[in-house]
Residue, then its C-alpha position, 0 to 999 in steps of 0.5 A: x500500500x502506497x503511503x498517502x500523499x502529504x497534505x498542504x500541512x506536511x508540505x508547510x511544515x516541511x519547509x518550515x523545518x528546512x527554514x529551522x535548520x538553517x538559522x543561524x547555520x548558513x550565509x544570508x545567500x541561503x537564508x534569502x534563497x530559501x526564504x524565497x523557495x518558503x514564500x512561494x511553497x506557502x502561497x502554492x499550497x492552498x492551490x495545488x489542488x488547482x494543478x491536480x493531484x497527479x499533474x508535474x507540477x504538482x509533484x515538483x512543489x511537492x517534491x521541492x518541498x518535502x524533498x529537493x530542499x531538505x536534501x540540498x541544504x541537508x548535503x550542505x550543513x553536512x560538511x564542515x563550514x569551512x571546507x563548504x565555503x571555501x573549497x572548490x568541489x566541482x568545475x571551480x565551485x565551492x559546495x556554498x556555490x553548488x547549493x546556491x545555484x540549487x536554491x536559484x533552479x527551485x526558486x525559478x522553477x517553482x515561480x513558473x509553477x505559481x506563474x502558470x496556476x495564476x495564468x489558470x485563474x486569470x483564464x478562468x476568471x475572464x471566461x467566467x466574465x465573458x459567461x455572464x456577460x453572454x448570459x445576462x445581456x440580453x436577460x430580461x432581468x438586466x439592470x439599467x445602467x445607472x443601476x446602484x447609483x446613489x447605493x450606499x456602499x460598505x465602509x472600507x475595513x478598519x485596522x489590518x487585523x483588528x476586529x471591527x465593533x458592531 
């Protein structure tokens, strides 16, 4: 039996471990990086359902999430600090280097994820206006075109956060 699929929660917390285990461990570089990589898992989340459970995309955000970005920064708090920043490794590059061009490729390959699902949702909401407009136009409910003028309007919210008195 297949163990199931993480949940928008697993996916979150499994970045936010990611976010915990370098702090204070790693140059800003990482930090920003995988600050980055955070802010959009956390704003894909709630919409991958949007993306379909078996779609590509989906399993990257999964997989960046709960497992390309462990292992990456795993891989690199695992050498000593100074041979990881210092030390060439691979054509030139110093383990800090390798990671850091990891990080880019997930930060990049996840925006165009996120770009996608908003190009979706914007699609969407245009057919949807373009659906209303066809259907009301010429229904015999239509409103005149000063319809609502002179309406009151609700009052703009108060404080971010606060809550508002009755």
């Amino acid at each position: 039996m297949l163990p199931p699929a993480p949940t928008s929660a697993d996916i979150l917390a499994s970045v936010d471990a990611v976010q915990a285990q370098i702090e204070g461990r790693v140059p800003p570089a990482v930090t920003a990086r995988v600050n980055r990589i955070a802010k959009t898992v956390d704003d894909m989340a709630p919409r991958l359902d949007r993306l379909g459970g078996g779609s590509a995309q989906a399993h990257t955000v999964v997989a960046t999430a709960t497992s390309y970005l462990p292992e990456a920064v795993g891989g690199y708090l695992r050498l000593p600090r100074d041979f990881a920043d210092t030390r060439a490794v691979n054509r030139g590059k110093t383990s800090l280097m390798i990671l850091c061009d990891q990080l880019d490729l997930l930060g990049v390959t996840l925006d165009k994820i996120s770009d996608a699902v908003s190009r979706a949702d914007a699609a969407a909401l245009v057919a949807h206006g373009q659906f209303l407009a066809e259907k009301f136009q010429s229904s015999s409910i239509a409103l005149a075109p000063d319809a609502g003028v002179g309406t009151a309007q609700p009052q703009a919210p108060g404080t971010p956060g606060g809550l508002e008195r009755p």
